[in-house]
gemmi code that builds the backbone of each chain (N, CA, C; Angstrom):
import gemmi

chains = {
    "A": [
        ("UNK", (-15.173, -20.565, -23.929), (-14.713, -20.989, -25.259), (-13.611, -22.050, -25.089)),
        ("UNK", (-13.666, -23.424, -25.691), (-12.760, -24.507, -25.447), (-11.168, -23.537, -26.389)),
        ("UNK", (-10.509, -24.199, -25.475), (-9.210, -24.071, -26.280), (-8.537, -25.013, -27.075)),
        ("UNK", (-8.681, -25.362, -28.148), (-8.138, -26.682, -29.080), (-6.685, -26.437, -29.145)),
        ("UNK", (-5.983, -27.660, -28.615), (-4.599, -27.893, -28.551), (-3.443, -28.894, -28.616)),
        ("UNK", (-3.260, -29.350, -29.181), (-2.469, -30.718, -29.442), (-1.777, -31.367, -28.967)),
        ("UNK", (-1.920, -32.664, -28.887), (-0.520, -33.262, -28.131), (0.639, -32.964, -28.094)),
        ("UNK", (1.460, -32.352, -29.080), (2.501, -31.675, -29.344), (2.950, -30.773, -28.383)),
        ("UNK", (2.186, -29.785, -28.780), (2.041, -28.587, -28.323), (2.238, -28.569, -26.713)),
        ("UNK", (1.266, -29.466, -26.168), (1.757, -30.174, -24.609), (2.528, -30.648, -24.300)),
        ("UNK", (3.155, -31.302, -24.813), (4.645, -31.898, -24.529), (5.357, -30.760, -24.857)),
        ("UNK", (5.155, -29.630, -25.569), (6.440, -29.290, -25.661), (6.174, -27.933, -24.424)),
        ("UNK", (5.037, -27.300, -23.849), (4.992, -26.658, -22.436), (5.521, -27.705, -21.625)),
        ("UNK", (5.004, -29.025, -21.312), (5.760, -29.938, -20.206), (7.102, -29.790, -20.567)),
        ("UNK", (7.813, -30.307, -21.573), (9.388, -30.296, -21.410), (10.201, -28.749, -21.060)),
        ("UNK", (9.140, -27.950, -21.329), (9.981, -26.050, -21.520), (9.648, -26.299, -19.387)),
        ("UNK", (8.386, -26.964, -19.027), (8.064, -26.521, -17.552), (9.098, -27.444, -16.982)),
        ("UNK", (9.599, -28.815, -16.961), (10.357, -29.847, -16.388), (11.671, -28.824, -16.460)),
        ("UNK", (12.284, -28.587, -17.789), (13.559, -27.923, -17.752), (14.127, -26.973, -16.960)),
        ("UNK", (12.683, -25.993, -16.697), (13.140, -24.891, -16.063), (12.692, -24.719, -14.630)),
        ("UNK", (12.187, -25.803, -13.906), (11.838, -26.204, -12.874), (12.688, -26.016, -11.905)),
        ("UNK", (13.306, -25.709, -10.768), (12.144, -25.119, -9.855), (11.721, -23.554, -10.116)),
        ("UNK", (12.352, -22.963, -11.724), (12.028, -21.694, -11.535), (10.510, -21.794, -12.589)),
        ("UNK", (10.354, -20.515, -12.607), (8.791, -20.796, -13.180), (9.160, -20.865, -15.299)),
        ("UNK", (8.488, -20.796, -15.570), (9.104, -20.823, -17.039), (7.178, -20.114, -17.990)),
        ("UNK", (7.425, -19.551, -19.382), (5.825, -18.953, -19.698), (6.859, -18.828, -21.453)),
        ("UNK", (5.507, -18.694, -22.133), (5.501, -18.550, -23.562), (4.340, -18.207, -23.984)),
        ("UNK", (4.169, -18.523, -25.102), (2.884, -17.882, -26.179), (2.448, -19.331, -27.046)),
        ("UNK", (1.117, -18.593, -26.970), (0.354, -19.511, -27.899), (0.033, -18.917, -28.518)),
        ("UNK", (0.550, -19.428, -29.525), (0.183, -18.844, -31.257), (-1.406, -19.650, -32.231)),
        ("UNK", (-1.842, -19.070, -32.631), (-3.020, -20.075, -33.496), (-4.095, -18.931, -34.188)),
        ("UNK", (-5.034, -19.406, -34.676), (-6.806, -19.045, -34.984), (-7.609, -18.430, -33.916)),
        ("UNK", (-8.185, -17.985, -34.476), (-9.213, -17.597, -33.171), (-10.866, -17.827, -34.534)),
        ("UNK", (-10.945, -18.970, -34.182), (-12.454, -19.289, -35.060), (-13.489, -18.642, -34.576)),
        ("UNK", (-13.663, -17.824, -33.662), (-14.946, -17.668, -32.764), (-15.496, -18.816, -31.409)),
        ("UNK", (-15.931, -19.624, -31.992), (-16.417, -21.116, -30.878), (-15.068, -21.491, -30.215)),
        ("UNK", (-14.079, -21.573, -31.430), (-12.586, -22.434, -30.522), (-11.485, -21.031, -30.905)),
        ("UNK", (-10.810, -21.362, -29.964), (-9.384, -21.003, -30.266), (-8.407, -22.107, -30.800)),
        ("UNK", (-7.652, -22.361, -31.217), (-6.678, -23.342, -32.168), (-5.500, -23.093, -32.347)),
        ("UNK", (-4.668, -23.823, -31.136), (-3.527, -23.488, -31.180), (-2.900, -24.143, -32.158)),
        ("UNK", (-1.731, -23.419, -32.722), (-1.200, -24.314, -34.047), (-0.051, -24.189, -33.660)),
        ("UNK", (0.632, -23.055, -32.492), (2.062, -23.606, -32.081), (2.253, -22.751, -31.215)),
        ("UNK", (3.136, -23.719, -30.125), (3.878, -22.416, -28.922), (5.018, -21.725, -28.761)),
        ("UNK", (5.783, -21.023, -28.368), (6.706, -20.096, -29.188), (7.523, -20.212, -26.666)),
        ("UNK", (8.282, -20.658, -26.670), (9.113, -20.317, -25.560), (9.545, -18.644, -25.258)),
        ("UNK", (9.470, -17.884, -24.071), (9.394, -16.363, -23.868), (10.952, -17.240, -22.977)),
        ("UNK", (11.153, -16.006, -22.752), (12.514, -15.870, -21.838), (12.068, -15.308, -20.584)),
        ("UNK", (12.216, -16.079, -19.077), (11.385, -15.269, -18.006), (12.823, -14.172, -17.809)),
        ("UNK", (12.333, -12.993, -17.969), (12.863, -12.089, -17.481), (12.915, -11.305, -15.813)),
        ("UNK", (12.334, -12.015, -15.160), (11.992, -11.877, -14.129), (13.027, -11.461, -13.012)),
        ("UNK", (13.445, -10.301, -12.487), (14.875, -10.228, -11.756), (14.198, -11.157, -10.339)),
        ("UNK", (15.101, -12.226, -10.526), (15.024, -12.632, -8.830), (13.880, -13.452, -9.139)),
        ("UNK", (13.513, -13.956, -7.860), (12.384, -14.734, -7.158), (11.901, -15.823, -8.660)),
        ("UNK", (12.598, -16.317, -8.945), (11.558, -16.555, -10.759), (11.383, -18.204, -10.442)),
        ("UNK", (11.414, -18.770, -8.920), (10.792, -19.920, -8.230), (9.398, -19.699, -8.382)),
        ("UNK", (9.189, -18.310, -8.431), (7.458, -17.919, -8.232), (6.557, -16.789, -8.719)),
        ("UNK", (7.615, -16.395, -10.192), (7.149, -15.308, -10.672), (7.913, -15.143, -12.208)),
        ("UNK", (7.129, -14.899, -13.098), (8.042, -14.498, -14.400), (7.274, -13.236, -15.102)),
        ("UNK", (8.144, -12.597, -16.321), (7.814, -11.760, -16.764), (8.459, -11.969, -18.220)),
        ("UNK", (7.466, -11.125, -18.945), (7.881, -11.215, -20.647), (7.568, -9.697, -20.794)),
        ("UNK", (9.227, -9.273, -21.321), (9.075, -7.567, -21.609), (8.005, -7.511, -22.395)),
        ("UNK", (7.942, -6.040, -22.696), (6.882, -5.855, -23.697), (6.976, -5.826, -25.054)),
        ("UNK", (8.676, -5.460, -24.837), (9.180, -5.546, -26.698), (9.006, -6.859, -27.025)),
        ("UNK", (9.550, -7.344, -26.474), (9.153, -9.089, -26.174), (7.911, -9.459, -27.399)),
        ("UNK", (6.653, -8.948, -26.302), (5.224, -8.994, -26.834), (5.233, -8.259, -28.363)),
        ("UNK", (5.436, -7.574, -28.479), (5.272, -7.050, -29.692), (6.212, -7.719, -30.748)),
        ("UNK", (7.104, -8.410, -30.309), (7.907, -9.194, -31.509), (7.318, -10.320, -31.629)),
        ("UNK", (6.409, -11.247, -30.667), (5.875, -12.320, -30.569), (4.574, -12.288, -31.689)),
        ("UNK", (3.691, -10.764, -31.111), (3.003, -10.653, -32.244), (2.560, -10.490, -33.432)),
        ("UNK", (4.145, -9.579, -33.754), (4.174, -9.233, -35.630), (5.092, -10.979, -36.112)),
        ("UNK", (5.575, -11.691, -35.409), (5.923, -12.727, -35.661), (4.648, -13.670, -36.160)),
        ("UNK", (3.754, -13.256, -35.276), (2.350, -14.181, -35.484), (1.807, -13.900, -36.262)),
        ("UNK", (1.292, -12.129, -36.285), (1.103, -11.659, -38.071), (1.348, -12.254, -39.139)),
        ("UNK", (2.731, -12.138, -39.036), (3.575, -12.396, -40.828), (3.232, -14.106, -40.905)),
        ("UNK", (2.826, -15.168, -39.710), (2.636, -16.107, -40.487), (0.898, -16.324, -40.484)),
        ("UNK", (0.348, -15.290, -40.071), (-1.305, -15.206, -40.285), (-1.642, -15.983, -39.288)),
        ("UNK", (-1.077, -15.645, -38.324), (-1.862, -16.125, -37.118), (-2.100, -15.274, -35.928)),
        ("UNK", (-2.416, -15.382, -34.997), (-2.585, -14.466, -33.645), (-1.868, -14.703, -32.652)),
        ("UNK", (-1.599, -13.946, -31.563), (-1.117, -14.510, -30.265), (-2.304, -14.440, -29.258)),
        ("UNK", (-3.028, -16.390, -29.098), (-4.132, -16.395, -27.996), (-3.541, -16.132, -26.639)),
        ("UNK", (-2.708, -16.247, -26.575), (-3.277, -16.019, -25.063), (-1.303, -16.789, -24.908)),
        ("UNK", (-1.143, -17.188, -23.403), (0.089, -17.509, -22.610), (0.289, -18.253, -22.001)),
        ("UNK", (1.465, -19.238, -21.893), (1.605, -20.437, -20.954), (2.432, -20.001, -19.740)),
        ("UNK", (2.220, -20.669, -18.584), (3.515, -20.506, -17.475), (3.092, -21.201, -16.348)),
        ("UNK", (4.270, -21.470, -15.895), (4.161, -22.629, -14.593), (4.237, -22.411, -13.320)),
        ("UNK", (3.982, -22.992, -12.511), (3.398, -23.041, -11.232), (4.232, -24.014, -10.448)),
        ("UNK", (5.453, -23.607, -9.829), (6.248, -24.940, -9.407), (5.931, -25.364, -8.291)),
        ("UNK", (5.618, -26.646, -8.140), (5.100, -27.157, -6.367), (3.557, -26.113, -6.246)),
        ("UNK", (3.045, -25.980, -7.109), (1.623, -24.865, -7.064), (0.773, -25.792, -7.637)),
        ("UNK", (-0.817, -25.280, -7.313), (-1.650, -25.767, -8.530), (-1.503, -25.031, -9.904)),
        ("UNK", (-2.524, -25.617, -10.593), (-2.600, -24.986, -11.736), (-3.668, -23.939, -12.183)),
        ("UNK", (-4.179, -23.370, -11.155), (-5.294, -22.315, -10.784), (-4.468, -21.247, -10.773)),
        ("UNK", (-4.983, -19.515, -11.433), (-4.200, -18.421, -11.054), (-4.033, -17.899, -9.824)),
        ("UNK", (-2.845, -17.011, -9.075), (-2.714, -16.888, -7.988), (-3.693, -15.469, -8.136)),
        ("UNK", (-3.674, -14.750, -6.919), (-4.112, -13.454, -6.875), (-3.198, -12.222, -7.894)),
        ("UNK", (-1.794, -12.316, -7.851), (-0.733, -12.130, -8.601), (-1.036, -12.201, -10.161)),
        ("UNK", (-1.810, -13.515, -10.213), (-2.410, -13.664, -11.806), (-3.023, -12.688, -12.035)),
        ("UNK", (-4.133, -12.567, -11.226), (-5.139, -11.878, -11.631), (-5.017, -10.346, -11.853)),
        ("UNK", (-4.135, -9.876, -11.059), (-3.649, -8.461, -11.061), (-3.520, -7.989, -12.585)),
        ("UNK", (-2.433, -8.841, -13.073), (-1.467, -8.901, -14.026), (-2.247, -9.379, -15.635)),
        ("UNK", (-3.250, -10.144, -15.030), (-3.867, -10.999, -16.767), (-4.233, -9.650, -17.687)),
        ("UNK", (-4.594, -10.207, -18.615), (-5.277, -9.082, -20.047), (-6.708, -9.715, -20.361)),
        ("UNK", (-7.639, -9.123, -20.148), (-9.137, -9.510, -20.858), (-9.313, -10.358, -22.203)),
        ("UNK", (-9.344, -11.820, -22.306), (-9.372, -12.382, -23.713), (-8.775, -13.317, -24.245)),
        ("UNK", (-7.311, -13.368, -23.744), (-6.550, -13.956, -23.583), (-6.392, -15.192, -22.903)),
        ("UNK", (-5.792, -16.025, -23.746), (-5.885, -17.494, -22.829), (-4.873, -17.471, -21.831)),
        ("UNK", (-5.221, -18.315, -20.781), (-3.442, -18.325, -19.618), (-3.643, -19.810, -19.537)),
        ("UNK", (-3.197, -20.493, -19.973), (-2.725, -21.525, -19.704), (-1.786, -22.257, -18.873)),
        ("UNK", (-2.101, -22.536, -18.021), (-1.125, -22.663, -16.113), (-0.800, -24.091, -16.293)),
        ("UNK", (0.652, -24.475, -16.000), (1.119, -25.824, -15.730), (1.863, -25.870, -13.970)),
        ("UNK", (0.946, -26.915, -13.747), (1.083, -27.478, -12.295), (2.505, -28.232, -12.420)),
        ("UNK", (3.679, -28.304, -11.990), (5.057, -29.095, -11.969), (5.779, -28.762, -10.636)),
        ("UNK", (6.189, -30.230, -10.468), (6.768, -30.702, -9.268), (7.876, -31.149, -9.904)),
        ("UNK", (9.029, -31.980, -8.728), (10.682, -32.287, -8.711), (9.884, -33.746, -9.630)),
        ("UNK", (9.197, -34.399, -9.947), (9.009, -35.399, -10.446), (7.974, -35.369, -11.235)),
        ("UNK", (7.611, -34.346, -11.812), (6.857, -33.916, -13.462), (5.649, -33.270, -13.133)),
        ("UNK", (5.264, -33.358, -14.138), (3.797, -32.551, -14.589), (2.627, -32.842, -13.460)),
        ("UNK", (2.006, -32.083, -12.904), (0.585, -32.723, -12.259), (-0.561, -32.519, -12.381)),
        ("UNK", (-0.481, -30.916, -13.504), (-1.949, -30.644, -13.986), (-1.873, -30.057, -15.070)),
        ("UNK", (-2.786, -29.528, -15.911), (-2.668, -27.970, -17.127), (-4.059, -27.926, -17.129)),
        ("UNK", (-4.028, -26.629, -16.823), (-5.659, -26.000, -17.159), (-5.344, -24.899, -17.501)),
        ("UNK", (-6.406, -24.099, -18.299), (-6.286, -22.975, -19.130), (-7.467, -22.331, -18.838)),
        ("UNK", (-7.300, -20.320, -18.088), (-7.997, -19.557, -17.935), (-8.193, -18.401, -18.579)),
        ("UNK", (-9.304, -18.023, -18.597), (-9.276, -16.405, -18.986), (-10.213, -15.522, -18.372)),
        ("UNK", (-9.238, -14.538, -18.115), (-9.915, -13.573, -17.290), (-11.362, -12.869, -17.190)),
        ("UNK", (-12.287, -12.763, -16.420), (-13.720, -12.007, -16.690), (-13.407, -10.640, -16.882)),
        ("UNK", (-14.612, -10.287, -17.412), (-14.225, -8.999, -18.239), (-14.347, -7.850, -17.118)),
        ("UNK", (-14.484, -7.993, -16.085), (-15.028, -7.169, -14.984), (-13.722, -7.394, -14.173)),
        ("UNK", (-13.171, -8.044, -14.393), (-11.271, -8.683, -13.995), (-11.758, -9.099, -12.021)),
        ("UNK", (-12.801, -9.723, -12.128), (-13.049, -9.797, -10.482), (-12.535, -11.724, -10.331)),
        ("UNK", (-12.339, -12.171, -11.390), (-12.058, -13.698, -11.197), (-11.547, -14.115, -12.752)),
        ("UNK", (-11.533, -15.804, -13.000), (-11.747, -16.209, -13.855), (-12.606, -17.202, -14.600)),
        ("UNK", (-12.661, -17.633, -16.202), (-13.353, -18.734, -16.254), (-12.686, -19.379, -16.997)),
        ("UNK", (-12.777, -20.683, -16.407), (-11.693, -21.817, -16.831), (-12.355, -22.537, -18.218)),
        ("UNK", (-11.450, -22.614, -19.122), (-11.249, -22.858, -20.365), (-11.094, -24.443, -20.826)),
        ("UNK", (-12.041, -24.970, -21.508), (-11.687, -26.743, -21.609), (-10.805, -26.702, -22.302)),
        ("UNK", (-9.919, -27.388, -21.877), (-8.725, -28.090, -22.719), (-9.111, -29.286, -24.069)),
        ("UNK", (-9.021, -28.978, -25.086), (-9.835, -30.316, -26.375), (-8.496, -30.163, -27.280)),
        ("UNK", (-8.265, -31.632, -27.663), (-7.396, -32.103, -28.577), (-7.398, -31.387, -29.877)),
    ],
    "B": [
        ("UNK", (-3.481, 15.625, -34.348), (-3.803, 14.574, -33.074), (-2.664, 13.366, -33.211)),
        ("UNK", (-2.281, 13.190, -31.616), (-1.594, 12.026, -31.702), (-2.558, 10.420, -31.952)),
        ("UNK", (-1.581, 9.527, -32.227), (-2.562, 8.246, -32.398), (-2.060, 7.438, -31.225)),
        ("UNK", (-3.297, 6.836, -30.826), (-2.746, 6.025, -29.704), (-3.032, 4.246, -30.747)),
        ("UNK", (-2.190, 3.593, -30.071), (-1.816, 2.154, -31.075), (-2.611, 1.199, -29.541)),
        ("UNK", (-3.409, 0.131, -29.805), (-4.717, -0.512, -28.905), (-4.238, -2.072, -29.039)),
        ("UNK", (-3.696, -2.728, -27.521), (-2.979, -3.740, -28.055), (-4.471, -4.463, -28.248)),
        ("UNK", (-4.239, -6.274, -28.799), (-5.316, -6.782, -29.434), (-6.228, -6.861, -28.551)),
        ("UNK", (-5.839, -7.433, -26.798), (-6.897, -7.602, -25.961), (-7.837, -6.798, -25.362)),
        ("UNK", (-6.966, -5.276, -25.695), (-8.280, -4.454, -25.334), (-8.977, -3.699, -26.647)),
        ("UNK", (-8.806, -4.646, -27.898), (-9.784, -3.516, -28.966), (-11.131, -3.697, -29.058)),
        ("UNK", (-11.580, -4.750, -27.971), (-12.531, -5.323, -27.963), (-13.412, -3.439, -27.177)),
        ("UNK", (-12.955, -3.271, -26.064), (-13.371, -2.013, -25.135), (-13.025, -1.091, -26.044)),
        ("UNK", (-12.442, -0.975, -27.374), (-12.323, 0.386, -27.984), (-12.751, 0.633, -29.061)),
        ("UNK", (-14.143, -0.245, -29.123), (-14.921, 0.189, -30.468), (-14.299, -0.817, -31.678)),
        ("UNK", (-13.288, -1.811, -31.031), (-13.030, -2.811, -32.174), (-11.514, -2.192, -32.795)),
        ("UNK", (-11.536, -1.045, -32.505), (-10.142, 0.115, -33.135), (-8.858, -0.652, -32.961)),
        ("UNK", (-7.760, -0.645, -33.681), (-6.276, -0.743, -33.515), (-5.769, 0.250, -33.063)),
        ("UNK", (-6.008, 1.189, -33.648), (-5.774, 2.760, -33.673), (-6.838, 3.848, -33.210)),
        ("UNK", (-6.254, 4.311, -32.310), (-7.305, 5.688, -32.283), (-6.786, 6.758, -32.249)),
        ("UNK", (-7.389, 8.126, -32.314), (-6.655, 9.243, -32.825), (-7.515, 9.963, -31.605)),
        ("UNK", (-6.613, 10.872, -30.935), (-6.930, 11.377, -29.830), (-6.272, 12.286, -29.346)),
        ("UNK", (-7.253, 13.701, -28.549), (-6.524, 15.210, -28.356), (-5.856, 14.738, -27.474)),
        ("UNK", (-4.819, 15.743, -27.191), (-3.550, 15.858, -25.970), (-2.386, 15.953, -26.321)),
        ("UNK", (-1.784, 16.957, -25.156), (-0.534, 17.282, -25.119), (0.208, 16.879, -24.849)),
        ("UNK", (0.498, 15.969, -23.995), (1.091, 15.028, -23.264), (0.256, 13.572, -22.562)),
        ("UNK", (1.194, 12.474, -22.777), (1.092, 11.116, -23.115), (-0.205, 10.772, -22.102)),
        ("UNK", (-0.007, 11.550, -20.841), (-1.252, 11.331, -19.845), (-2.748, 11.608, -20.438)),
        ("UNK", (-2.441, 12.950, -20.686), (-3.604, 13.618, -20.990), (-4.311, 12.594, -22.200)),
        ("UNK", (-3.843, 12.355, -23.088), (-4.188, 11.410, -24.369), (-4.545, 10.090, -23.583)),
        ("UNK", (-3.814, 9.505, -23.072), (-4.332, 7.852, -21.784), (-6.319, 8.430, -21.376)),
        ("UNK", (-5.881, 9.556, -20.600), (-6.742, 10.077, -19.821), (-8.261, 10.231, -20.694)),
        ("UNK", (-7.714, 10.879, -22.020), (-8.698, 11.199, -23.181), (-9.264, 9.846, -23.824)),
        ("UNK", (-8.544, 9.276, -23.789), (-8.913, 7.792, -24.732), (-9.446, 6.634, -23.607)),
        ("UNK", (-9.666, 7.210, -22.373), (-10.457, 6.001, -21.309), (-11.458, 7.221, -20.934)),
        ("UNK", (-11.576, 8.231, -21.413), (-12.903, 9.012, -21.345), (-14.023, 8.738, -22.435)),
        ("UNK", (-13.061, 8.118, -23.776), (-14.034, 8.199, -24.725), (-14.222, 6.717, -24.516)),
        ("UNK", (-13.675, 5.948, -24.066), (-14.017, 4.386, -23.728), (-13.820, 4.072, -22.746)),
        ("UNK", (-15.355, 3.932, -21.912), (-14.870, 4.045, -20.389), (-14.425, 2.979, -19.754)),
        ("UNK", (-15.266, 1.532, -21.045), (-14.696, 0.525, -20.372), (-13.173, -0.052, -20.461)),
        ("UNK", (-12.421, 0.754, -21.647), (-10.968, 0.553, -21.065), (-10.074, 0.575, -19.748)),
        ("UNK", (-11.153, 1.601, -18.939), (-10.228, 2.217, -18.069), (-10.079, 1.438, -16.794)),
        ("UNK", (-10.799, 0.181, -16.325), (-10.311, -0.325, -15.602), (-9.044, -1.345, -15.931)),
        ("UNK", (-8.802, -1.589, -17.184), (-8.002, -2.463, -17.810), (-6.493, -1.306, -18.041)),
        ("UNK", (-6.903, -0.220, -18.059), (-5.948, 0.821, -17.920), (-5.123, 0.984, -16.665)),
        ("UNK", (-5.721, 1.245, -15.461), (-5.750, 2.083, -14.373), (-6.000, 1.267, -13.282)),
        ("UNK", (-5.522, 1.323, -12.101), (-5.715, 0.635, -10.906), (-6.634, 1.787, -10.605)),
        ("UNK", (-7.599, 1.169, -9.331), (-8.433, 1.396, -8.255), (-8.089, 3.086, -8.261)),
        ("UNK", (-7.001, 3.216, -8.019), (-6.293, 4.490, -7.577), (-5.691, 5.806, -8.324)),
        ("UNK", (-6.529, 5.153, -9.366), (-5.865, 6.163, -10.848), (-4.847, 6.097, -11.336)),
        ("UNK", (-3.817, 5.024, -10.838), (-2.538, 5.108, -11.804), (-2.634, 4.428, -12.498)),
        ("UNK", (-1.434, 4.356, -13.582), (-1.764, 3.538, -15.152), (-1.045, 1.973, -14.154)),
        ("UNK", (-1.301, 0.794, -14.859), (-1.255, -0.619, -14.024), (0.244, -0.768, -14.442)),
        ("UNK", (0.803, -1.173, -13.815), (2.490, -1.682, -14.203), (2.542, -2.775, -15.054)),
        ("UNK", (2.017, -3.462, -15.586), (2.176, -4.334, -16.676), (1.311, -3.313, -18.146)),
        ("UNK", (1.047, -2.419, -18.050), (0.458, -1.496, -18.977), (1.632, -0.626, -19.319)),
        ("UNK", (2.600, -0.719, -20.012), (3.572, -0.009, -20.598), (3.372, 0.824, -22.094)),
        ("UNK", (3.615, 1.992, -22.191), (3.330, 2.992, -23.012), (4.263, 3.780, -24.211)),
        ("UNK", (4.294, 3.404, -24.992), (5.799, 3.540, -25.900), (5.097, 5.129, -26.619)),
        ("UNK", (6.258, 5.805, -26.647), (6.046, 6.885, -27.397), (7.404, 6.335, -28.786)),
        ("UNK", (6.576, 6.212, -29.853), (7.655, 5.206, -30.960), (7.761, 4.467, -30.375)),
        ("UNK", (9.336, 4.110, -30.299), (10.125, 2.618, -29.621), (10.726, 3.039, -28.274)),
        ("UNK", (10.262, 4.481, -27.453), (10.628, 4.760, -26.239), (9.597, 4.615, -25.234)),
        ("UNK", (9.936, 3.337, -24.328), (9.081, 3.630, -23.006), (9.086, 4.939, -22.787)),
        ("UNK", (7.865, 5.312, -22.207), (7.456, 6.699, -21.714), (8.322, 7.044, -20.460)),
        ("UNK", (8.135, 5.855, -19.670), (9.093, 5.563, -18.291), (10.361, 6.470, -18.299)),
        ("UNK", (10.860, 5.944, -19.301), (11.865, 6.921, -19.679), (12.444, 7.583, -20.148)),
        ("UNK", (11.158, 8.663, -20.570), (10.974, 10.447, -21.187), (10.801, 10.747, -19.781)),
        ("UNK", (9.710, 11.547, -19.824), (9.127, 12.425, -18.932), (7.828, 11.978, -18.581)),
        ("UNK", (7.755, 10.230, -18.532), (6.472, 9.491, -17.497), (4.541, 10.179, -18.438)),
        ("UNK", (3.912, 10.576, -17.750), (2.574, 10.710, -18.153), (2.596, 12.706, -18.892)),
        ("UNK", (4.197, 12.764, -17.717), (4.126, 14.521, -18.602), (4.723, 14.056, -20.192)),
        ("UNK", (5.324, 13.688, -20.483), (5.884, 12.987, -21.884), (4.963, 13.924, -22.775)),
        ("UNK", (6.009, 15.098, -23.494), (5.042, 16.065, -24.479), (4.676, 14.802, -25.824)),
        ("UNK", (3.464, 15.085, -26.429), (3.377, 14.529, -27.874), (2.759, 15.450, -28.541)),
        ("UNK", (3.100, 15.227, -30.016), (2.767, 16.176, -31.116), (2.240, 15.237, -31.879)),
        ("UNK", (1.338, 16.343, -32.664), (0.453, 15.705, -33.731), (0.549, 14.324, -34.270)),
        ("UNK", (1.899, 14.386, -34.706), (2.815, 13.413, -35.503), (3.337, 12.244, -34.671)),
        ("UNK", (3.067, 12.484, -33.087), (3.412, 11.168, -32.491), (2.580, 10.135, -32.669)),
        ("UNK", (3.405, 8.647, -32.218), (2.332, 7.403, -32.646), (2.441, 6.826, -31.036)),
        ("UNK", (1.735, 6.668, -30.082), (1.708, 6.558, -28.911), (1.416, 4.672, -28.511)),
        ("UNK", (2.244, 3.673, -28.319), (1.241, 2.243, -28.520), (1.464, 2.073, -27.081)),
        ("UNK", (0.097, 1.170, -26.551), (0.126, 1.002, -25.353), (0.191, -1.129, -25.773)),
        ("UNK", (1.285, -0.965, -25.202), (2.092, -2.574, -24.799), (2.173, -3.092, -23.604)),
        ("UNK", (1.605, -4.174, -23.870), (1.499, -4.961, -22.783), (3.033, -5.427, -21.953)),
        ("UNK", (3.235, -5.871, -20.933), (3.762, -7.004, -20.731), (3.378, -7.848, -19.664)),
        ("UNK", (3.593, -9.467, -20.072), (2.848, -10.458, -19.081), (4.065, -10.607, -18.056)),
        ("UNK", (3.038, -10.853, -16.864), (3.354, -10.732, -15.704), (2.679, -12.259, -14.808)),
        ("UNK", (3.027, -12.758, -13.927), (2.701, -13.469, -12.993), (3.160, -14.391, -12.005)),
        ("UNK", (2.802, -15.165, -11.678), (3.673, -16.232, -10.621), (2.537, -16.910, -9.574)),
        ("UNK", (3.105, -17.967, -9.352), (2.208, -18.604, -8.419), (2.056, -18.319, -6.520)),
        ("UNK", (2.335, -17.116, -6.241), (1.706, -16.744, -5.304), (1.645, -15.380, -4.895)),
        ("UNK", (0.411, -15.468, -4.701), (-0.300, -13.707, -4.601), (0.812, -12.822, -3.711)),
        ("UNK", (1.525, -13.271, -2.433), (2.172, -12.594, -1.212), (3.748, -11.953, -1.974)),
        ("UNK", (3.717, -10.968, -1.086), (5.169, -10.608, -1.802), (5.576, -11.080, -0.506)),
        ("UNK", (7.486, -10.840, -0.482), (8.183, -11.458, 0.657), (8.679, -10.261, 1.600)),
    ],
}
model = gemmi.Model(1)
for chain_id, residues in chains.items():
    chain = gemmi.Chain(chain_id)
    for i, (resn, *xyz) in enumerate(residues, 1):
        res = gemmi.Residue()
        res.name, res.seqid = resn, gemmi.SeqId(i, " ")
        for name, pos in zip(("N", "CA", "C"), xyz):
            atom = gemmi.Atom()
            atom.name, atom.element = name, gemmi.Element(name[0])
            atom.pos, atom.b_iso = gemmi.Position(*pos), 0.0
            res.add_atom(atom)
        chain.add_residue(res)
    model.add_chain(chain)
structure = gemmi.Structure()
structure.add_model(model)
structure.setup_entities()
């Protein structure tokens, strides 16, 4: 299923991934879920809570999640899926991803280096959680 | 019966449900009951090894279970049990 997402919306994961570079940085994508597309209509910055190591690892409590989502409720929208970065990494999930993903959900991975952006691709997990399938990125 | 609360990504494995209502005495037993009646939750539940997955966090109300009394955690009728996510990851599989 393509993920529809805006120029906006990308610039504003690149500037949240540049800022918080070399540590990793993740948020939410908020939008529609039409069936054929998902439609992001806006991204919402998480706080990596991550004790330590957060060069190569982040975390979003769970109260977290649940405020992200009745937030998305009350303006009639959903939470698709999650952004987060990959510093000096590709933009493919690690094994770590995969442990950790949720069935359905978009992950949207930003590749960033000491001198910017180098990729964004967006996955979601198989339902059998043995891999993933990568998600087109459309304006 | 307690209710167990189904975050969005797995209501797909639970019959479409938000909510399900399910026997047990304690918070395990109800986990245990509600990936019996949907089996395909339970790998999305549970590692390889039968424990519940560490990004699978379990609120009895607004109290992690973690810190009641874990899977013994008594519930009554009247409890509302939600199983909450939290995201997890990083760009490399190895720990240090």
């Amino acid at each position: 299923m393509p993920l529809k997402i805006g120029r906006g919306d990308i610039r504003n994961i690149e500037e949240h991934a540049r800022e918080a570079y070399p540590e990793e940085c993740a948020g939410v994508l908020v939008g529609m879920n039409a069936g054929e597309t998902k439609i992001v209509v806006d991204v919402w910055r998480a706080e990596n809570t991550h004790e330590g190591e957060r060069e190569r690892r982040f975390l979003i409590e769970p109260l977290k999640i649940r405020e992200f989502e009745e937030r998305a409720e009350e303006r009639e929208m959903e939470v698709l899926g999650f952004y987060h970065t990959h510093p000096d990494h590709p933009a493919e999930p690690s094994e770590y991803d995969r442990e950790h993903a949720w069935p359905g959900w978009s992950y949207v991975i930003a590749s960033v280096g000491a001198d910017g952006i180098k990729d964004i691709r967006s996955w979601v997990l198989k339902a059998d959680r043995s891999g993933y399938d990568e998600e087109t990125l459309v304006e | 019966m307690p209710k167990v609360k189904i975050p969005t990504p797995l209501r797909q494995y639970a019959g479409g449900n938000a909510e399900v209502t399910i026997t047990g005495k304690t918070a395990g037993e109800a986990l245990g009951k509600l990936a019996e009646e949907y089996p395909e939750l339970r790998q999305h539940l549970y590692t390889g090894d039968g424990k519940l997955r560490s990004f699978v966090n379990v609120y009895k109300g607004d109290e992690d279970i973690r810190y009641l009394d874990g899977p013994e955690t008594a519930v009554s009728d009247d409890d509302e049990l939600s199983i909450i996510p939290s995201i997890a990851g990083g760009c490399r599989g190895e720990t240090r």
